[in-house]
NUSEDO-643773 format. One record per residue: residue number from 1; residue in three letters; x, y, z of N, C-alpha, C, CB in turn. Coordinates in Angstrom, 3 decimals. Glycine has a CB too. Layout:
<rovexs>
   pos   code     n_east    n_north       n_up    ca_east   ca_north      ca_up     c_east    c_north       c_up    cb_east   cb_north      cb_up
   NUM    ALA          X          Y          Z          X          Y          Z          X          Y          Z          X          Y          Z
...
</rovexs>
This chain:
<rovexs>
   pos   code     n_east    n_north       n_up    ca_east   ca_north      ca_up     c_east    c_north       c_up    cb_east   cb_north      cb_up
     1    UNK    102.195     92.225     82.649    101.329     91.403     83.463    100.593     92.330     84.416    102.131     90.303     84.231
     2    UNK     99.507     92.350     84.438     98.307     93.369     85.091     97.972     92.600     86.677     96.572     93.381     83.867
     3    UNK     97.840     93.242     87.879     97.975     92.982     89.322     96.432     92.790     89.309     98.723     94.234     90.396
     4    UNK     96.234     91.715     89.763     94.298     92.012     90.165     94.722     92.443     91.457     92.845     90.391     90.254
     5    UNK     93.511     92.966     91.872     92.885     93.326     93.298     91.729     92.856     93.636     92.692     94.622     93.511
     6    UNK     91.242     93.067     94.759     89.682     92.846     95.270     88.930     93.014     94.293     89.126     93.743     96.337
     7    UNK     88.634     94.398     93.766     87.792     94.403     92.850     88.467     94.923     91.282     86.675     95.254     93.435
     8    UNK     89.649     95.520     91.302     90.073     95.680     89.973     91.159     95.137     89.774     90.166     96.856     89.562
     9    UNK     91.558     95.372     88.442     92.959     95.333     87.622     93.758     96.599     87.362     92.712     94.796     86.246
    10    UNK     95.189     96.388     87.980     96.095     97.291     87.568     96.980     96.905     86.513     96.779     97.668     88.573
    11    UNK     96.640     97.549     85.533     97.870     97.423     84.482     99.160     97.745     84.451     97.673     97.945     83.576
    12    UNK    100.068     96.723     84.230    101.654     97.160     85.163    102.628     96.242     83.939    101.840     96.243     87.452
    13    UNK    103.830     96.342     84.494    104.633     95.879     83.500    105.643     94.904     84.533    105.386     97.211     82.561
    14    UNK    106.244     93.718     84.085    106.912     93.226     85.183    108.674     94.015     84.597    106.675     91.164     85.310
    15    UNK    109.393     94.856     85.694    110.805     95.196     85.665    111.695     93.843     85.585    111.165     96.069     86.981
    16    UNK    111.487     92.918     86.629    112.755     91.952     86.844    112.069     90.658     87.346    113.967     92.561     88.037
    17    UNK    112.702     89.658     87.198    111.678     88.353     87.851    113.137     87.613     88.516    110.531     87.060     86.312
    18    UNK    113.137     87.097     89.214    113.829     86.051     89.664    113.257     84.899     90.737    114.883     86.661     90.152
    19    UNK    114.466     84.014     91.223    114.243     82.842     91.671    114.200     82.956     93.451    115.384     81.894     91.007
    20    UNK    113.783     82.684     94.556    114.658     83.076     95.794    113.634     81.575     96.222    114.527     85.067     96.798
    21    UNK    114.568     80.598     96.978    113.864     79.232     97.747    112.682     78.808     96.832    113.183     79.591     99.446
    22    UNK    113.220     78.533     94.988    112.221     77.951     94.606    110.941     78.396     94.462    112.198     77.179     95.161
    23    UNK    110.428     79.966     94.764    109.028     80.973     94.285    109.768     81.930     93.463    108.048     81.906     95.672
    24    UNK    108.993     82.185     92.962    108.963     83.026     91.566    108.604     84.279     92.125    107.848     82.524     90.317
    25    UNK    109.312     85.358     92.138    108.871     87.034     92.476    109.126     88.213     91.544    109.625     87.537     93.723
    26    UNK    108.365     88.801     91.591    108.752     89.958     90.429    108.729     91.091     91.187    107.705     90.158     89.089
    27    UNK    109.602     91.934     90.601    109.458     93.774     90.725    108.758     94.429     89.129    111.514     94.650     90.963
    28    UNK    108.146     94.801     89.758    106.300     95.320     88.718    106.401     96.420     89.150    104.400     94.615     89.106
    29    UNK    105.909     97.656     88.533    105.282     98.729     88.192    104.396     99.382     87.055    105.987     99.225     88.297
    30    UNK    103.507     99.815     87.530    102.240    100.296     86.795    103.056    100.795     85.523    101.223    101.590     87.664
    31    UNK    102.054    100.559     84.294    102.827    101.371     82.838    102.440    102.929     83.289    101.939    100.866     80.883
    32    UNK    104.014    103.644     83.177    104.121    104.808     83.410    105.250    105.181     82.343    104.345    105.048     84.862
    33    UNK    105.587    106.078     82.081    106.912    106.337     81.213    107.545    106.333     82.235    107.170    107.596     80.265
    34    UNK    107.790    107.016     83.486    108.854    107.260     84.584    107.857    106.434     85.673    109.314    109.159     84.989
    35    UNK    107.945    105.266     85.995    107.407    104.948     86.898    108.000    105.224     88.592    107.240    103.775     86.472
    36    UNK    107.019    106.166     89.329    107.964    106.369     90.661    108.057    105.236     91.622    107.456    107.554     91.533
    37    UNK    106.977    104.180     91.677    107.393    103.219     92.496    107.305    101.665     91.577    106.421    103.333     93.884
    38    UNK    108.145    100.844     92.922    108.195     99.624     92.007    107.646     98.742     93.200    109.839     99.151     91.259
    39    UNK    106.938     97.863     92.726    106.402     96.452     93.692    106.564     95.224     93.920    105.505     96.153     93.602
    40    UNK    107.267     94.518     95.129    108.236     93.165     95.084    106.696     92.284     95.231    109.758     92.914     96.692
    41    UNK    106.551     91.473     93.929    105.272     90.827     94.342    105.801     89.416     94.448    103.959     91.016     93.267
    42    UNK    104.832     88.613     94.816    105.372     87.086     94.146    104.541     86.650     92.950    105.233     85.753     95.288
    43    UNK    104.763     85.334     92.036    103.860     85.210     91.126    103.819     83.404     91.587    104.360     85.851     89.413
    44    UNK    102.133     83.751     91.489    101.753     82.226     91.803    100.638     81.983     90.809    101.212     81.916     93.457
    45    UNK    100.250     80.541     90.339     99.340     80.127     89.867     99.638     81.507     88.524     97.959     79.940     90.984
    46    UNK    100.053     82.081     87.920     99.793     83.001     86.682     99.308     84.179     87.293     98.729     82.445     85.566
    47    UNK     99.502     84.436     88.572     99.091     85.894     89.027     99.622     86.127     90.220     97.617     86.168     89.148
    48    UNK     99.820     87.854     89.801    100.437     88.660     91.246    100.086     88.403     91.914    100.448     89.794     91.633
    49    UNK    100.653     88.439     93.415    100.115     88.594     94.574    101.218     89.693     95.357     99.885     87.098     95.253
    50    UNK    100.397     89.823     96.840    101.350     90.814     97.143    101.825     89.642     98.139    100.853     92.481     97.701
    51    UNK    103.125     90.346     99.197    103.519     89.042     99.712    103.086     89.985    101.392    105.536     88.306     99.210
    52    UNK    101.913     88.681    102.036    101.914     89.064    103.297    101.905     88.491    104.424    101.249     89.598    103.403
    53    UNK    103.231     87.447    104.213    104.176     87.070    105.649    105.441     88.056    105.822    104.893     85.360    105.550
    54    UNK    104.960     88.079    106.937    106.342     89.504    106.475    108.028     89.241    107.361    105.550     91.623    107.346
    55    UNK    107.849     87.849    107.608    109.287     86.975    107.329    109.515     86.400    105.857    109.325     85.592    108.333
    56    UNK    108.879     86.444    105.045    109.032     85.882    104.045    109.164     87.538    102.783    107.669     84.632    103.967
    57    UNK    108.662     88.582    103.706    109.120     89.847    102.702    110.322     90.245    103.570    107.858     91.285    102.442
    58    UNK    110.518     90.278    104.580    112.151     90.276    105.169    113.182     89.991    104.434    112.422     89.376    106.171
    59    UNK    112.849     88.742    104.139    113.967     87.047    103.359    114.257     87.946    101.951    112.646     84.810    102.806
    60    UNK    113.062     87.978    101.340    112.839     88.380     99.958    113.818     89.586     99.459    111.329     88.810     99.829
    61    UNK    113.197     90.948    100.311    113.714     92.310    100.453    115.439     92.217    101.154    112.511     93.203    101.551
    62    UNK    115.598     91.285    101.444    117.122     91.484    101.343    118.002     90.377    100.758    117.645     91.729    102.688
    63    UNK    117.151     89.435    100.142    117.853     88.787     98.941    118.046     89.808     97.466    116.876     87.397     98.566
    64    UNK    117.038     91.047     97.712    117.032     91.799     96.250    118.083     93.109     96.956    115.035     92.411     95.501
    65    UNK    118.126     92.851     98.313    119.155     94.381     98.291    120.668     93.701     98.168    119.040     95.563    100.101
    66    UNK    120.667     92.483     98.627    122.603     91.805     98.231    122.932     91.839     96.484    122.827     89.507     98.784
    67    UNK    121.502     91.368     95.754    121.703     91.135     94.284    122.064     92.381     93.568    120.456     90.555     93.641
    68    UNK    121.236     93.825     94.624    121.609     95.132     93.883    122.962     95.306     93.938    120.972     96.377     94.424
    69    UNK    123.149     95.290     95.170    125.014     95.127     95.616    125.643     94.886     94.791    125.592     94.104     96.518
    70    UNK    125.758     93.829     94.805    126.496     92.937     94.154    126.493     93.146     92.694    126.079     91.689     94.486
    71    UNK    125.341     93.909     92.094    125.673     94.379     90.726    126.195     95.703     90.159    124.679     94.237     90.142
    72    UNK    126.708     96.432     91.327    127.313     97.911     91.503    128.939     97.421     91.104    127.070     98.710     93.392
</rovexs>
């Protein structure tokens, strides 16, 4: 699934999707063979977005650091 922007498209791949309060979020990174970073987006309407309430990337970013936990 490819990220629009303002004016372009990034071609990316979605890593992981899950559920958190009923929105849909993915961790995406650009097609790379070794991709160095990864991006917590949400998915709305059939497209990325980035997320910019940043109580709601607080909430998010540490619902995905208990799930890492918790899978160690």
């Amino acid at each position: 699934m490819d990220l629009r922007t303002n004016n372009s498209t990034i071609e990316g791949k979605i890593l992981h999707s899950f559920e958190y309060q009923g929105v849909q979020y993915v961790i995406w990174s650009e097609h790379e063979e070794e991709p160095e970073e990864a991006h917590l987006l949400r998915q709305q309407n059939q497209q990325l977005v980035h997320i910019d309430d940043e109580e709601e990337w607080e909430q998010v970013t540490e619902y995905v650091d208990e799930y890492l936990y918790n899978q160690q």
